[in-house]
C-alpha positions in Angstrom: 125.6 68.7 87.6 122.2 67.7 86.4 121.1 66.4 89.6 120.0 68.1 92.7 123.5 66.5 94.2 126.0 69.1 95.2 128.8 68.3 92.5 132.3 69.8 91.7 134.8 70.0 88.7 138.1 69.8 90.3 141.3 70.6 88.4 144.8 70.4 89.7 147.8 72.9 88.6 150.6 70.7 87.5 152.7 73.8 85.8 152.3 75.8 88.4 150.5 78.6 86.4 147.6 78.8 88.3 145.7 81.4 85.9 146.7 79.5 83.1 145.2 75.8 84.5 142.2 77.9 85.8 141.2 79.3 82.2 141.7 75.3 81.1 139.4 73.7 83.4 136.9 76.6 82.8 136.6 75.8 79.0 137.1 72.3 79.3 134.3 71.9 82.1 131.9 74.2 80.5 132.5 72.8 76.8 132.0 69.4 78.3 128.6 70.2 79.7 127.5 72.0 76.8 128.7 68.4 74.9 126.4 66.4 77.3 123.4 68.8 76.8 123.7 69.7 80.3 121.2 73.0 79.5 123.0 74.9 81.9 125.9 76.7 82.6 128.4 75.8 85.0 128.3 78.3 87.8 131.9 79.8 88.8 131.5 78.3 92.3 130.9 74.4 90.8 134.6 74.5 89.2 137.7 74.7 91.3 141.6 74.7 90.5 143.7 73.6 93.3 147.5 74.4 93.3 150.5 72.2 95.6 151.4 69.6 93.0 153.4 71.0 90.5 156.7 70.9 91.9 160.0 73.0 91.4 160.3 73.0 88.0 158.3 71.9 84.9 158.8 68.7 83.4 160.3 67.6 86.6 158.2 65.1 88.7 158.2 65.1 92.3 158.3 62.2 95.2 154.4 62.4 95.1 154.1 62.2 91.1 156.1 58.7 91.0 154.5 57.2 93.2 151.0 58.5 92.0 152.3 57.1 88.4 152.5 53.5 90.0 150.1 53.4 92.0 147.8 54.3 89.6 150.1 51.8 87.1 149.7 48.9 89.8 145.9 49.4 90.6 143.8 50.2 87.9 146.6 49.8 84.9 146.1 53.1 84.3 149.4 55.2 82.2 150.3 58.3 83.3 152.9 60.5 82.6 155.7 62.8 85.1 154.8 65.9 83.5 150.7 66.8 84.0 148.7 63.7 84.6 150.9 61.9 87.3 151.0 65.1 88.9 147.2 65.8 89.0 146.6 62.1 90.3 149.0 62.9 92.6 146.3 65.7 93.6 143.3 63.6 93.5 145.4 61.1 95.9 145.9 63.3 98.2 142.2 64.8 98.3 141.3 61.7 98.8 143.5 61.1 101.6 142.6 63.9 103.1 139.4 63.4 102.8 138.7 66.3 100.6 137.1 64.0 98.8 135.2 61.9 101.2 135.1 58.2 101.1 132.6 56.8 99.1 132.4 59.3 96.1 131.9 58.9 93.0 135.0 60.3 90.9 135.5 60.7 87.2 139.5 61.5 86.7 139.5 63.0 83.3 143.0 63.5 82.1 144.6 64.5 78.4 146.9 61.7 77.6 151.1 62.5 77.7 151.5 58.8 77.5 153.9 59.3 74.9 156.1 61.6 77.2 157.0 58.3 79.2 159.6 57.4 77.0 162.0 60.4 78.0 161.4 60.2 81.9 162.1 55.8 81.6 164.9 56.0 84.0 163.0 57.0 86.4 161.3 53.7 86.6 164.2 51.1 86.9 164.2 48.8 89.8 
């Protein structure tokens, strides 16, 4: 955001309380760049919250969310969890995809741990 590069703060609803997510990403972004000295303030238009990954229910991961989990497991040995974070990689997958996110970007995926959630969803990760 300090450079004259068009640049975005992306956050992905995985509780399916859009409003909710939306005030999150807002106060995380802006605190961040406030933490980095940025000198600015995030505009409204440089931070958006997407929704479509949160599933049914809370706390219950979806076909996508696995497989996001090992993927991101088997690639970069990166620990995710069913809940949030598998969920929102799910979403950054599928931008990318999609080509939301077109090839060749540079991506930070900033996530807030729930590592220790893992242990109650280990059945879903038998052979």
């Amino acid at each position: 955001a300090g450079q004259d590069k068009p640049r975005r703060v992306i956050g992905i609803d995985a509780s399916a309380t859009l409003a909710k997510t939306r005030d999150q990403v807002e106060r995380i972004a802006r605190n961040t760049a406030e933490l980095i000295g940025l000198g600015r303030e995030l505009r409204d238009e440089e931070i958006n919250v997407m929704e479509g990954w949160a599933g049914d229910l809370y706390g219950i991961p979806v076909d996508s969310t696995l497989e996001a989990i090992r993927l991101g497991a088997s690639l970069e040995a990166m620990i995710t969890d069913p809940v949030y974070e598998g969920k929102s990689l799910a979403g950054l997958i599928d931008l990318v995809k999609s080509r939301e996110i077109p090839a060749g970007s540079n991506v930070l995926y900033a996530h807030l741990g729930g590592q220790i959630a893992l242990n109650a969803y280990s059945g879903l990760f038998r052979s």
